[in-house]
Backbone bond lengths (Angstrom), bond angles and torsions (degrees), N, CA, C in turn:
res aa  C-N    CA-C-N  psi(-1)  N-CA   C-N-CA  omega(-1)  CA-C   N-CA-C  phi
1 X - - - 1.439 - - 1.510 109.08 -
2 X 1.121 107.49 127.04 1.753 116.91 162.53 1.517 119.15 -70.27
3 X 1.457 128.67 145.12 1.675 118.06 137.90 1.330 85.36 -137.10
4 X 1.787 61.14 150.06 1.737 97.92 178.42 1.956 90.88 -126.64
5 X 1.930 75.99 152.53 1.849 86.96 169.15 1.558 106.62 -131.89
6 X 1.437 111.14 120.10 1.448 101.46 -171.42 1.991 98.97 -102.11
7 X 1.075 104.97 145.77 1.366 115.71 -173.19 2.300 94.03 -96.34
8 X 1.346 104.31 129.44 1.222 104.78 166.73 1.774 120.65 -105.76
9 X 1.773 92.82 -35.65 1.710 100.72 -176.72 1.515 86.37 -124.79
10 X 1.311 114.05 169.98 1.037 145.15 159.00 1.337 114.91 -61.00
11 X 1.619 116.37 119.23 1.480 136.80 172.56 1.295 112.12 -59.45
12 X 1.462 144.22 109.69 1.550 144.84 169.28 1.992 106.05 -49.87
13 X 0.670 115.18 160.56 1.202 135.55 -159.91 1.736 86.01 -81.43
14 X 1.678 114.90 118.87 1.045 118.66 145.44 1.782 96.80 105.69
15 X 0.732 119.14 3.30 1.902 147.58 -179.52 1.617 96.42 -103.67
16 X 1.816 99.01 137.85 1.299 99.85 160.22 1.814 125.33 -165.53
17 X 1.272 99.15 121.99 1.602 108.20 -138.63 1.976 96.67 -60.41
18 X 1.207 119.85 161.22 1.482 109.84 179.09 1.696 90.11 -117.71
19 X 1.479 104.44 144.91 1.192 146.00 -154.97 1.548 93.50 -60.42
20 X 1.654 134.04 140.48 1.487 134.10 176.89 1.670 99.34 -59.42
21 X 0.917 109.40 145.27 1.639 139.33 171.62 1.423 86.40 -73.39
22 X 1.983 116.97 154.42 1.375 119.01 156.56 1.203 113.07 -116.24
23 X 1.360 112.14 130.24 1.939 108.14 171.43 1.664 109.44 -27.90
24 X 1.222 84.17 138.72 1.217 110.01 168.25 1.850 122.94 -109.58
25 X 1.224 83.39 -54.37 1.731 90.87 162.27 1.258 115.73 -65.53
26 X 1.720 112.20 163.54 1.435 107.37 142.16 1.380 154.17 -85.07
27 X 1.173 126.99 165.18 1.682 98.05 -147.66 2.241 85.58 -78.62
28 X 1.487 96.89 162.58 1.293 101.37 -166.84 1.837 100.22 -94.84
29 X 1.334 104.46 125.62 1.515 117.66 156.55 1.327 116.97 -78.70
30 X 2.116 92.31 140.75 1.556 98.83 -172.13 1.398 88.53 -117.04
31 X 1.255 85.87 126.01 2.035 127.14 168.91 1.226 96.76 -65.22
32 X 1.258 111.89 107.97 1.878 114.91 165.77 1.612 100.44 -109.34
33 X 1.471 96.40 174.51 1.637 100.23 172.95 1.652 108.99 70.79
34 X 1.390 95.21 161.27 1.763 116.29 -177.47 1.844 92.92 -56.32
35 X 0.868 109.81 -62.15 1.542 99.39 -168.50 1.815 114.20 -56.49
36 X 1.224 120.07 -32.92 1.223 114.89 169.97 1.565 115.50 -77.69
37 X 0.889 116.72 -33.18 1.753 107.95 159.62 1.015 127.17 -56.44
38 X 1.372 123.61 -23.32 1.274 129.43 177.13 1.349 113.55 -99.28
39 X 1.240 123.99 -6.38 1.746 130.10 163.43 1.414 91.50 -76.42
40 X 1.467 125.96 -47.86 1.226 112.71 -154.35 1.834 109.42 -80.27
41 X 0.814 116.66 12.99 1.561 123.66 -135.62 1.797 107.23 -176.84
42 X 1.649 89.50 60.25 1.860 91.53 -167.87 1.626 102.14 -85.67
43 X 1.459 141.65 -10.22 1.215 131.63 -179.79 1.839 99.87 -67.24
44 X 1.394 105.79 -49.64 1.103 108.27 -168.69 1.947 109.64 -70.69
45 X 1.022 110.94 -7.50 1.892 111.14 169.24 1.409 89.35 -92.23
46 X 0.896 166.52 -39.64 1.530 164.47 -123.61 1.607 89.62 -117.97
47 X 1.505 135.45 -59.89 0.999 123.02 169.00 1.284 135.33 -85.34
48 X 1.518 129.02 20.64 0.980 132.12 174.82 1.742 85.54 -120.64
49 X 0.968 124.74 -17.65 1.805 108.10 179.65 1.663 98.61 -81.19
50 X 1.133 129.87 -35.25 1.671 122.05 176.17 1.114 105.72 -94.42
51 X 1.260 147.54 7.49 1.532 142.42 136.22 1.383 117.77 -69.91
52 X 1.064 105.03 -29.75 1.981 118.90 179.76 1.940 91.18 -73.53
53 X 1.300 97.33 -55.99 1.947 101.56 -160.57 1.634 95.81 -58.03
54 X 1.445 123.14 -49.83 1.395 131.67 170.06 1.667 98.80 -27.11
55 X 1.471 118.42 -68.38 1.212 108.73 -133.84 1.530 88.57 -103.33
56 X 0.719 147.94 22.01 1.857 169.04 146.03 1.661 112.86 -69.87
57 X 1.675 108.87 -52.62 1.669 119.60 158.08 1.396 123.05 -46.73
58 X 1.413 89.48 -48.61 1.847 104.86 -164.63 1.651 111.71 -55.88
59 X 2.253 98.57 -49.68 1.038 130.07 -178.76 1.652 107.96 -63.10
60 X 1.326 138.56 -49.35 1.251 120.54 -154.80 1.877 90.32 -127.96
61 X 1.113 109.68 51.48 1.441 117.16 -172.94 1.390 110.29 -75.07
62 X 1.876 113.11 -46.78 1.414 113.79 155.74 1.506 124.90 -18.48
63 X 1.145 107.99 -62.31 1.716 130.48 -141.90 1.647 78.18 -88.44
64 X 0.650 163.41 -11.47 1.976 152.06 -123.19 1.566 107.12 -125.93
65 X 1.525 110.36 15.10 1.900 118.54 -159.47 1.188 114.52 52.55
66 X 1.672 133.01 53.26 1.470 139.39 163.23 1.588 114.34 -103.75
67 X 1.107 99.20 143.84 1.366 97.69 176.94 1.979 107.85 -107.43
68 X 0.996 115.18 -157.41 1.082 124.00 -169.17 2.027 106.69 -70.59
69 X 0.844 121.74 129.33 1.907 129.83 -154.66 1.533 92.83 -90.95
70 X 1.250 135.57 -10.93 1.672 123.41 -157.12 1.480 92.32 -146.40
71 X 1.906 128.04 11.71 1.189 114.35 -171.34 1.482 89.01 -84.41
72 X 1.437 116.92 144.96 1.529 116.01 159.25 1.425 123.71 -97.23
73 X 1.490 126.69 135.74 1.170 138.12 -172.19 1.615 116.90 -107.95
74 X 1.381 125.61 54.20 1.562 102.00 -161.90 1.411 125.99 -43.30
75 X 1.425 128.73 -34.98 0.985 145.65 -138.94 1.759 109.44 -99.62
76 X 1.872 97.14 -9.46 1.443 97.84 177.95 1.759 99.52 -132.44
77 X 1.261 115.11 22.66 1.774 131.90 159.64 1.763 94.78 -17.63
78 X 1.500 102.62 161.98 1.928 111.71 158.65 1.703 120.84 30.03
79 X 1.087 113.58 23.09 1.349 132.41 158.45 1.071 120.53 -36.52
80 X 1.474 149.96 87.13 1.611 150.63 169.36 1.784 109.99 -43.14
81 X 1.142 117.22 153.71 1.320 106.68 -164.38 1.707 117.79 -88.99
82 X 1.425 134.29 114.96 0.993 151.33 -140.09 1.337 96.88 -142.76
83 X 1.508 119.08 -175.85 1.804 139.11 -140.60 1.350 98.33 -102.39
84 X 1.307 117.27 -22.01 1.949 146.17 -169.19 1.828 83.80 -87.33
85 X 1.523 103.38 -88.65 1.424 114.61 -175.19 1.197 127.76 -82.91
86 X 1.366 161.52 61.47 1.028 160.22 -24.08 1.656 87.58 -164.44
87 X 1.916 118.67 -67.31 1.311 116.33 143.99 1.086 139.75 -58.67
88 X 1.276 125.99 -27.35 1.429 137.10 -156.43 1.500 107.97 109.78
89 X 1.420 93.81 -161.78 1.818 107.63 179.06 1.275 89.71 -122.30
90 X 1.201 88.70 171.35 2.166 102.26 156.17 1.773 101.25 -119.71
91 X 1.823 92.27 -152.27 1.406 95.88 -148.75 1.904 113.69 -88.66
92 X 1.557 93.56 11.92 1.084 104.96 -158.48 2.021 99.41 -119.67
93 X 1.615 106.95 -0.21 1.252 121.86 -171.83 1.445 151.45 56.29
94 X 2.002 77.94 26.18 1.495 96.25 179.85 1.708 111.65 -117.41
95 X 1.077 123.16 157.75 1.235 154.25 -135.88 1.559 125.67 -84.48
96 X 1.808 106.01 83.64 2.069 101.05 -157.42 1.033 107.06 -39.13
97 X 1.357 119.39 -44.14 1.272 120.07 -138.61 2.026 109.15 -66.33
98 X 1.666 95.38 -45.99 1.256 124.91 176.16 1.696 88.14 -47.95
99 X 1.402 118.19 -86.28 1.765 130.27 -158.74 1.567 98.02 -45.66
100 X 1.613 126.04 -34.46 1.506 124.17 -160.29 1.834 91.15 -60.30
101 X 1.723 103.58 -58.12 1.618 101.71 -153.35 1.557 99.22 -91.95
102 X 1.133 135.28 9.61 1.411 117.60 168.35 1.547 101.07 -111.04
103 X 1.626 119.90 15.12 1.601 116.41 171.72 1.613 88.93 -105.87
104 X 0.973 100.52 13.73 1.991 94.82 175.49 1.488 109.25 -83.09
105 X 1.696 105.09 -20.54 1.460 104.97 168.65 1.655 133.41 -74.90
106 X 1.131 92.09 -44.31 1.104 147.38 -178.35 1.673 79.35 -44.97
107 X 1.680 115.66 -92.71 1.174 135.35 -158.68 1.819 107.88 -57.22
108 X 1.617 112.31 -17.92 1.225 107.43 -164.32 1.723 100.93 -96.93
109 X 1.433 107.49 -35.40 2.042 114.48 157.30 1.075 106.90 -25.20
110 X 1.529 113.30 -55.01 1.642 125.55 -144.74 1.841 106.42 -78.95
111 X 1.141 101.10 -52.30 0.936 109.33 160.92 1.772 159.69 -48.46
112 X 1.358 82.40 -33.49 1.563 102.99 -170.75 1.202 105.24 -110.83
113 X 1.865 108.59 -5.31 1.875 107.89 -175.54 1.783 94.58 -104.08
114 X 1.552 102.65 -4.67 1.512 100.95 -173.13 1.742 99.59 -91.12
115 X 1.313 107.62 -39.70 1.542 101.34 -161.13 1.952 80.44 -87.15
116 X 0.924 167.05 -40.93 1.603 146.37 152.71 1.605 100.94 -18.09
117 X 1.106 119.91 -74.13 1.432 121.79 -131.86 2.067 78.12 -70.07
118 X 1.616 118.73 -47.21 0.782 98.34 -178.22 1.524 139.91 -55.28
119 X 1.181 119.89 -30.84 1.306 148.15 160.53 1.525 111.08 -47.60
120 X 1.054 124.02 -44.91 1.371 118.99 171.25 1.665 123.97 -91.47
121 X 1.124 104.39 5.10 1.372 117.35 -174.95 1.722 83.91 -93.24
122 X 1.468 115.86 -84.51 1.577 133.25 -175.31 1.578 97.02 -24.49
123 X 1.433 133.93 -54.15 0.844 135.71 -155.19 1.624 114.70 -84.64
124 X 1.692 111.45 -28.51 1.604 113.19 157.37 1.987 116.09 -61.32
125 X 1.095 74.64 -58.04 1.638 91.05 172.23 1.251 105.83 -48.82
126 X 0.980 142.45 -38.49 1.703 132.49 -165.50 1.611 91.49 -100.16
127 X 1.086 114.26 -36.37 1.667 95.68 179.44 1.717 118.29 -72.42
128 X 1.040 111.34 -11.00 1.566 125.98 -176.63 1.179 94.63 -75.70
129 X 1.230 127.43 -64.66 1.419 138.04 -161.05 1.214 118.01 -77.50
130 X 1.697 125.41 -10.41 1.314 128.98 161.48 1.639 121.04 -94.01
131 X 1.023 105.27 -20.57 1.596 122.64 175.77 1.305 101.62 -94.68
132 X 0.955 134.72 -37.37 1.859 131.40 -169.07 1.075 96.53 -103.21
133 X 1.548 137.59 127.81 1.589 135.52 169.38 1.433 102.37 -101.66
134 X 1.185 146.42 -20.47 1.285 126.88 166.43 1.589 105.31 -86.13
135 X 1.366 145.73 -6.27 0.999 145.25 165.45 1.478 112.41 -61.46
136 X 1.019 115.00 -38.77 1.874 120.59 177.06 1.020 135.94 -64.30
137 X 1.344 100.90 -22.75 1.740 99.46 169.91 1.821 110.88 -94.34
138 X 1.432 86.76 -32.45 1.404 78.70 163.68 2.085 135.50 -73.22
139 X 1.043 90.13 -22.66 1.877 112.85 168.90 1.438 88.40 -65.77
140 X 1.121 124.71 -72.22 1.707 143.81 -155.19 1.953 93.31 -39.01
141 X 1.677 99.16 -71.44 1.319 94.95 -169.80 1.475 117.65 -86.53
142 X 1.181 118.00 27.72 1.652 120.89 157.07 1.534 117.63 -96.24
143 X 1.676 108.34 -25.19 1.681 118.15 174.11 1.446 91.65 -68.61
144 X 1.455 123.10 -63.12 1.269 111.66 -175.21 1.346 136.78 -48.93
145 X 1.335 105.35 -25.90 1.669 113.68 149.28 1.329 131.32 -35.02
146 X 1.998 100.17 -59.73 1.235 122.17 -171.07 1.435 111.92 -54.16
147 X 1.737 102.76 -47.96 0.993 110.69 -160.74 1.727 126.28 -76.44
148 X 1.332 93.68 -3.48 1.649 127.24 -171.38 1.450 107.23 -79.53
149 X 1.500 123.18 -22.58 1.403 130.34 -142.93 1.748 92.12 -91.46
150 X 1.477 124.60 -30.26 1.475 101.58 -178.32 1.539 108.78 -75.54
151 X 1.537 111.93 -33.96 1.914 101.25 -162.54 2.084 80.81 -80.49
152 X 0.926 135.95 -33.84 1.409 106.28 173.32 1.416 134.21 -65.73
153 X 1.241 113.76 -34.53 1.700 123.40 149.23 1.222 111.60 -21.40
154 X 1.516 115.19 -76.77 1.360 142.81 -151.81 2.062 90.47 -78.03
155 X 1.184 128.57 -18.92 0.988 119.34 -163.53 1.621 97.53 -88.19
156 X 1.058 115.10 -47.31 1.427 133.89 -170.96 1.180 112.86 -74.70
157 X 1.392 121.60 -3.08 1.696 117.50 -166.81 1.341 96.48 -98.03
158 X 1.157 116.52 -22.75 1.921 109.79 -173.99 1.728 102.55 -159.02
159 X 1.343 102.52 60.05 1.331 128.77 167.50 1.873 112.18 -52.08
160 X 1.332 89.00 -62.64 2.251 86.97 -165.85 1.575 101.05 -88.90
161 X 1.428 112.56 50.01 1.502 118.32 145.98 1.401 119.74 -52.16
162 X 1.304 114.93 141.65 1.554 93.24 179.14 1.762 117.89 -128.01
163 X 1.477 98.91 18.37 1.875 97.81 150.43 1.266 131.83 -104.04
164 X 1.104 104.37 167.14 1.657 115.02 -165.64 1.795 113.95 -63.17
165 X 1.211 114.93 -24.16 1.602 112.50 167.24 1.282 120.56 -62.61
166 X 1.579 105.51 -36.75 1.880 116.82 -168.07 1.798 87.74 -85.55
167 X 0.968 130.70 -60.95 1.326 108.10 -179.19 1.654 127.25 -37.67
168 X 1.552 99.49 -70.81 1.641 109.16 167.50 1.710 112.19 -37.35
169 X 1.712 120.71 -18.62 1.153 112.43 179.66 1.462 95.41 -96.32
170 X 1.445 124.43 -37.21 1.884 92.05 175.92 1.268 110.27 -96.34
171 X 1.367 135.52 27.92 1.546 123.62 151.32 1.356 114.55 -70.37
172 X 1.649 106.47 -39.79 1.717 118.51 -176.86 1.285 97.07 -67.32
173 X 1.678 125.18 -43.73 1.813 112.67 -172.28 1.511 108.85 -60.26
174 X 1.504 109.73 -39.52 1.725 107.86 -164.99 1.115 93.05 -73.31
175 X 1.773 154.73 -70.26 1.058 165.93 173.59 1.929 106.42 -4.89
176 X 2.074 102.50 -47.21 1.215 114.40 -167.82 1.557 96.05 -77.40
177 X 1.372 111.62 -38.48 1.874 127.37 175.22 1.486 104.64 -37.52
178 X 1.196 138.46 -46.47 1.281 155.41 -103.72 1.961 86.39 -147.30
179 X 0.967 150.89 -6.32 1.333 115.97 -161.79 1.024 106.25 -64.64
180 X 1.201 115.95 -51.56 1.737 115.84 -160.99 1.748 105.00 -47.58
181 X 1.288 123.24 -28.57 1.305 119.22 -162.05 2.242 101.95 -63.07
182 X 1.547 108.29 9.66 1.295 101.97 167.49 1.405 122.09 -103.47
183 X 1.741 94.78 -0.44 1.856 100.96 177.63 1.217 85.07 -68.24
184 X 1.897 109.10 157.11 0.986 135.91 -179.76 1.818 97.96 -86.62
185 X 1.314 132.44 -4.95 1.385 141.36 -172.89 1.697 103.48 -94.37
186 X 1.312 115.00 -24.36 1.935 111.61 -166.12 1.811 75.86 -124.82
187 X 1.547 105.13 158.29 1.000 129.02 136.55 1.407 125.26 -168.72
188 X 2.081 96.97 124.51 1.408 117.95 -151.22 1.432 90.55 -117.28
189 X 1.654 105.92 123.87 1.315 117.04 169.48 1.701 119.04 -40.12
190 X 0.948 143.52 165.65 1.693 134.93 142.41 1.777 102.48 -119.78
191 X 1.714 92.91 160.04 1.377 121.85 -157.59 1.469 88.70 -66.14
192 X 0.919 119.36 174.64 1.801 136.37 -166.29 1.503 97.39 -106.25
193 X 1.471 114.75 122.35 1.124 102.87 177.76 1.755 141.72 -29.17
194 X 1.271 122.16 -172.36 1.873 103.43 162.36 1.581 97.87 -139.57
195 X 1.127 119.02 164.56 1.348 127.94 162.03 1.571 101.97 -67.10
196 X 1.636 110.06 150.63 1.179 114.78 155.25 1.697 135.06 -70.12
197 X 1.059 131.01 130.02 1.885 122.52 -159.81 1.690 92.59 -63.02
């Protein structure tokens, strides 16, 4: 490796410039195009290649050796999986293998009409709440509601524990129940302490 130091202005008297550093790295290539996004960005090739294979199943599910997904067979019910049945049967004598790849449709409707609908919901909602300024605190402390509903679940499911960890764990759930009660907009009493048993 070479350095070089090139002088552009004149050094003041008593100054003294330190010598260029040499790369060490290599210089970095820019990934253009679909394929370089997806080098750069391998969760998202990994999930768009089994979202692609999903919707490839769903699509050529016919063609895939299935037979009919809802025909009933009594007579070939609980079937172990064999060269005929590939999964087996169930109890009703129709055909996993058939129900697995034509619920690929099924599962991909469900899906893609849920994360839409969600998407346009989030997206009314967020425009309300950026355009409306008294709308936001009120949006604000109804998410916080929402968002309250698992540690209160979980608080309420096994409440009359009677050691000191499970308590300290639903003081922290009710406490989490409760945030909003520090907006200056809500104010929610809390329960009165208890003695310990």
């Amino acid at each position: 490796m070479t350095v070089s130091a090139t002088r552009t202005m004149p050094v003041p008297q008593g100054l003294v410039i330190a010598p260029q550093l040499p790369d060490l790295l290599l210089p970095v290539k820019v990934r253009r195009g679909i394929f370089g996004f997806l080098r750069n960005h391998p969760t998202v090739a990994v999930g768009g290649a089994l979202l692609l294979l999903l919707v490839l199943i769903g699509v050529f599910a016919p063609y895939l050796g299935t037979v009919d997904p809802t025909a009933l067979a009594p007579a070939k019910r609980t079937r172990a999986p064999s060269a005929d049945f590939w999964f087996g049967t169930d109890v009703l004598g129709r055909d996993i293998y058939s129900r697995v790849l034509y619920g690929a449709r099924v599962s991909l409707t469900v899906g893609l009409s849920v994360a839409l609908f969600a998407s346009l919901a989030g997206l009314a909602i967020g425009l309300v709440s950026g355009f409306v300024r008294s709308a936001d605190g009120i949006l604000m402390r109804f998410m916080d509601g929402l968002m309250s509903i698992p540690p209160a679940a979980s608080a309420t499911s096994s409440w009359p524990s009677p050691s000191p960890k499970s308590r300290a764990f639903h003081v922290s759930c009710a406490a989490s129940c409760c945030r909003c009660a520090s907006s200056p907009m809500w104010t929610l009493p809390l329960p009165p302490a208890r003695e310990p048993r």
